[in-house]
C-alpha positions in Angstrom: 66.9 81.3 154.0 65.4 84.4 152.3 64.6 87.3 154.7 65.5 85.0 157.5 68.5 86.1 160.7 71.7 83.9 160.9 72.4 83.5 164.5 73.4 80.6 165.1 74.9 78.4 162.4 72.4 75.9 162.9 69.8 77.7 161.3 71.6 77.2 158.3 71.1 73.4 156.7 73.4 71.2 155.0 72.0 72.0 151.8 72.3 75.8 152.6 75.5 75.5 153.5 76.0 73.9 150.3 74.1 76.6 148.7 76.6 79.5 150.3 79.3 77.8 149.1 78.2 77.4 145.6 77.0 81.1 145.7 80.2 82.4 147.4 82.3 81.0 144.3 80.1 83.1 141.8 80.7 86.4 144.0 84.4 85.5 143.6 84.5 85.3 140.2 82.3 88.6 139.8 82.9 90.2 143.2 81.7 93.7 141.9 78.1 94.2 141.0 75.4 96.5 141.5 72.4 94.5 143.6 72.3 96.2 146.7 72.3 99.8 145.0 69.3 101.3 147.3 70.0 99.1 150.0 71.1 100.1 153.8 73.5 97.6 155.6 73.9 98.4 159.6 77.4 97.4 161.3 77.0 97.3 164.9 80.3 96.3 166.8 80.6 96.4 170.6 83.2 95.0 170.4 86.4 95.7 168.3 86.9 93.5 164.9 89.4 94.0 162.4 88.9 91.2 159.4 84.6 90.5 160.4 84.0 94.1 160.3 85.6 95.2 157.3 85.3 91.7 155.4 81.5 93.0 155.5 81.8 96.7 154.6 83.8 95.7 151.5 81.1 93.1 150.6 78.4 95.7 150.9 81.1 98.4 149.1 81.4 95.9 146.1 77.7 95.0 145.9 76.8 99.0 145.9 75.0 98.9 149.0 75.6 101.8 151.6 77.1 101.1 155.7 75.6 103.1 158.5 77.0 102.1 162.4 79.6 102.1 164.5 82.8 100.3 165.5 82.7 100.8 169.1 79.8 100.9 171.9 81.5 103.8 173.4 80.8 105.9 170.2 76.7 105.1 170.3 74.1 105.7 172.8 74.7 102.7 174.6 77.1 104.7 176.3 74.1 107.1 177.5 72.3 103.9 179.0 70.5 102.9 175.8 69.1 99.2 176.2 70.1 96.8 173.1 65.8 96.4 172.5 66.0 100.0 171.8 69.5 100.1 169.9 68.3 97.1 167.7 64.7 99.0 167.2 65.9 102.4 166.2 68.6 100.7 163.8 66.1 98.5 162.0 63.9 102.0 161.0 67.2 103.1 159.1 68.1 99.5 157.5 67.8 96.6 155.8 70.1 94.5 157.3 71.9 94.3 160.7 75.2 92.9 161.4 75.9 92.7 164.7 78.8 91.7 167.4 78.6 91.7 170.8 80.3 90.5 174.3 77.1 89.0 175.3 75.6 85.0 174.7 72.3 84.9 173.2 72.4 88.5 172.4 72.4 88.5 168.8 69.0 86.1 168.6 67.2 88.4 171.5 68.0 91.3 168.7 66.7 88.9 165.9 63.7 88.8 168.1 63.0 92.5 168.0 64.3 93.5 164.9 61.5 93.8 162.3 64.9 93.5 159.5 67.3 90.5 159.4 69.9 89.9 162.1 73.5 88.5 161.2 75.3 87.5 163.9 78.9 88.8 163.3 80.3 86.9 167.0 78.2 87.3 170.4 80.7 86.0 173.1 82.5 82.5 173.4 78.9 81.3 171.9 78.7 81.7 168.0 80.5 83.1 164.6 78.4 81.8 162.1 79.5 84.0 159.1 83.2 83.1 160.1 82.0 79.4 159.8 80.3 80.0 156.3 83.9 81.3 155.3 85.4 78.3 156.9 83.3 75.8 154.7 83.9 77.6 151.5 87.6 77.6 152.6 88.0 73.9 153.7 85.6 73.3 150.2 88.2 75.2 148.1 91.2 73.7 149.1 90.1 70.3 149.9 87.5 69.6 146.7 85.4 68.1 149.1 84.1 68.6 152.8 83.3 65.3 153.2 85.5 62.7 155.5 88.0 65.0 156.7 90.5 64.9 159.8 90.3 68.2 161.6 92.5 69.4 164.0 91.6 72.0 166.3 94.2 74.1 168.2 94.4 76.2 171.1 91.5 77.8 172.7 88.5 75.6 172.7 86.5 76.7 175.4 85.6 80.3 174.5 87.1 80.1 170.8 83.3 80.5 169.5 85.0 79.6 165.8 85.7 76.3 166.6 81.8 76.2 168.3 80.2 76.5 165.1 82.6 75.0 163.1 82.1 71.5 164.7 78.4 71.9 164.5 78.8 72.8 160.6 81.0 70.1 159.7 79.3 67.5 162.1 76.9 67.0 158.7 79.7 65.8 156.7 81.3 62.6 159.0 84.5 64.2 159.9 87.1 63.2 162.6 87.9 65.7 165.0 91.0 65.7 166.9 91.1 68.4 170.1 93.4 69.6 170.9 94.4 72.2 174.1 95.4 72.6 177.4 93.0 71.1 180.4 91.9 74.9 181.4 90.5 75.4 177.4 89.0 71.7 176.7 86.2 72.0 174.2 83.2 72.3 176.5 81.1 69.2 177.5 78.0 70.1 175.8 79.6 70.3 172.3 80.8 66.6 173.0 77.7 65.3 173.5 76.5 66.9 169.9 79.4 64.7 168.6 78.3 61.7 170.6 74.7 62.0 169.8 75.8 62.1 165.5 78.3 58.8 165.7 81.3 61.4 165.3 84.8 60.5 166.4 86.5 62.5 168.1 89.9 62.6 170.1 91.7 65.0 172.9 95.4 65.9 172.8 97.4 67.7 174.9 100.1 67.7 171.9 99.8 67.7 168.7 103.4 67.7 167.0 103.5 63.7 167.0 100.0 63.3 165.2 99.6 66.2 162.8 100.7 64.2 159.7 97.0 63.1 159.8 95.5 66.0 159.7 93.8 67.4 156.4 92.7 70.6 158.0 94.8 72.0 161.2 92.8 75.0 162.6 94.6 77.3 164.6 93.3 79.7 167.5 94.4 82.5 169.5 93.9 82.1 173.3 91.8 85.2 173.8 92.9 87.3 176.7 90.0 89.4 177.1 87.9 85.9 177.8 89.8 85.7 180.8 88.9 87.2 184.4 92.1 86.1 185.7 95.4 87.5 183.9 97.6 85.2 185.5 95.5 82.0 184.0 96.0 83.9 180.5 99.9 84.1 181.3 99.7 80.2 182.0 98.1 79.1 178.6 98.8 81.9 175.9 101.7 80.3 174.7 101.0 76.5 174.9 101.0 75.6 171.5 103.0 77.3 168.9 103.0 76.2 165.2 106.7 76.3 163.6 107.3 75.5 160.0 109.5 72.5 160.6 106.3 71.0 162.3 104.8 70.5 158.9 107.2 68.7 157.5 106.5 64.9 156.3 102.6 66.0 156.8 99.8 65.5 153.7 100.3 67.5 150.7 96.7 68.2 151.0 97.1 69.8 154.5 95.9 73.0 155.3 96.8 75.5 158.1 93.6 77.9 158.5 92.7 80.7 161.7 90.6 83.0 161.8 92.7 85.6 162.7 94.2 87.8 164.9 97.1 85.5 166.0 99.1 86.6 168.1 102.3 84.1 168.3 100.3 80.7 168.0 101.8 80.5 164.5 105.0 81.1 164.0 105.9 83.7 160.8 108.0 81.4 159.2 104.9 79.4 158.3 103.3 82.2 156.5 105.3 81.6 153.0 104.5 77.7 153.5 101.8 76.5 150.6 100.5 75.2 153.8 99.4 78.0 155.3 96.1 79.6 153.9 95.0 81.8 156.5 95.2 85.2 154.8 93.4 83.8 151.8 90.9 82.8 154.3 90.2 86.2 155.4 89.6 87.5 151.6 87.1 84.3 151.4 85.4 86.5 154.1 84.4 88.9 151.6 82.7 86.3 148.7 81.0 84.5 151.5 79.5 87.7 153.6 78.7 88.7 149.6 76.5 85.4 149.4 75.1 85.2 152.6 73.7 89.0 152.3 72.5 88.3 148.8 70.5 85.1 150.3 69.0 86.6 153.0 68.3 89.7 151.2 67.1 87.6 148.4 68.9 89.1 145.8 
């Protein structure tokens, strides 16, 4: 993995998933250390992020590294009519590491292609979040003791919810169950059904989920993301389909855990946040001992 991009989260393994994990869980114990004193991280956000973007800084803060970037195209010379081949080219002269997000599919592995540093994919449209899924793992790992032969319930937007993309593909090496579940309009896309097919994975489709979420061991919550949308009024039609309530979780497995990856918006309810259930804000600190460990691999530190 050493010296090597993360793009898409299947250029991970199983065993360096397993790896991350075990390596995130030392960062959390000791999340303050010195190894990237001398070292020069690069942020590069086109698009906004609140918990990816700063999850990362304070990883790179607590390992003694130093940030350079930006949080917003319109603040870099993309602006002026800079191409990304000549963003990417510049920034890899100042750094060691890029982390990037963009709007555009397949735009964080053309940058891995020019970059002569590493490229971390920090979100490139509807098509991949790998970090976020590394954090995912080491969450579901945490809180389940195992990710082996779990039901997983996804929620919401599964067409463009690039989360739930690489999370399928990550857990697809440990025989889950998936159940989907969303409105027609945001279906989990064909092609990541087929995956599923093509491993012997079950999987099932739901248009409700209130009558089967007792078996769930992992519900995963997403935002249906407005700026995905051309249409406005197709976003006013779906934004609040499903809505997660505290009474819902009654009579469901003590085990259960209520993770997203944050922003929501109303898809959970508030009254959920003080349930034991719900672990979505200690997900987002998990962000920070994962980024830890996946900078420290590739960086080979």
């Amino acid at each position: 993995m050493k010296h090597k991009s993360l793009v898409s989260i299947d250029d991970y393994t199983k065993d360096d998933y397993l790896k991350i994990i075990e390596k995130a869980a030392h960062f959390e114990k000791n999340p303050v250390q010195n190894i990237l004193n001398g070292k020069v991280i690069a942020t590069l956000f086109f698009e906004p992020s609140t918990r990816t973007r700063l999850s990362f800084e304070s990883a790179v803060n607590k390992l003694g590294g130093k940030i350079i970037g930006f949080t917003d195209a319109a603040s870099s010379s993309v602006q002026k009519g800079e191409s990304l081949k000549d963003t990417i080219k510049t920034v890899a002269n100042y750094s060691d590491l890029i982390v990037m997000r963009h709007p555009v599919e397949g735009s964080a592995r053309y940058a891995s292609e020019v970059s002569n540093v590493p490229v971390v994919n920090a979100g490139d449209g509807a098509n991949q979040h790998p970090t976020q899924t590394l954090l995912d793992l080491y969450s579901i790992y945490k809180t389940q003791g195992t990710l082996e032969n779990l039901n997983i319930f996804m929620v919401g937007d599964l067409k463009y919810g690039r989360t739930v993309h690489s999370l399928l593909m990550a857990m697809s090496h440990f025989n889950p169950t998936f159940n989907f579940i969303s409105p027609e309009f945001l279906k989990m896309p064909k092609e990541y059904k087929l995956f599923l097919d093509s491993k012997g994975i079950k999987y099932y489709e739901h248009e409700d989920f209130t009558e089967y979420i007792k078996e769930a061991d992992i519900v995963y919550m997403t935002r249906v993301q407005k700026e995905r949308f051309s249409d406005p009024i197709e976003y006013e039609k779906v934004k609040d389909v499903y809505i997660l309530r505290n009474e819902m979780l009654k009579g469901t497995k003590e085990n259960l855990k209520v993770l997203h990856p944050l922003p929501r918006v109303n898809e959970i309810n508030v009254d959920v946040d003080d349930n034991p259930k719900a672990y979505y804000f200690e997900q987002a600190l998990n962000g920070v001992y994962t980024r830890q460990a996946i900078i420290a691999t590739i960086l080979d530190l």
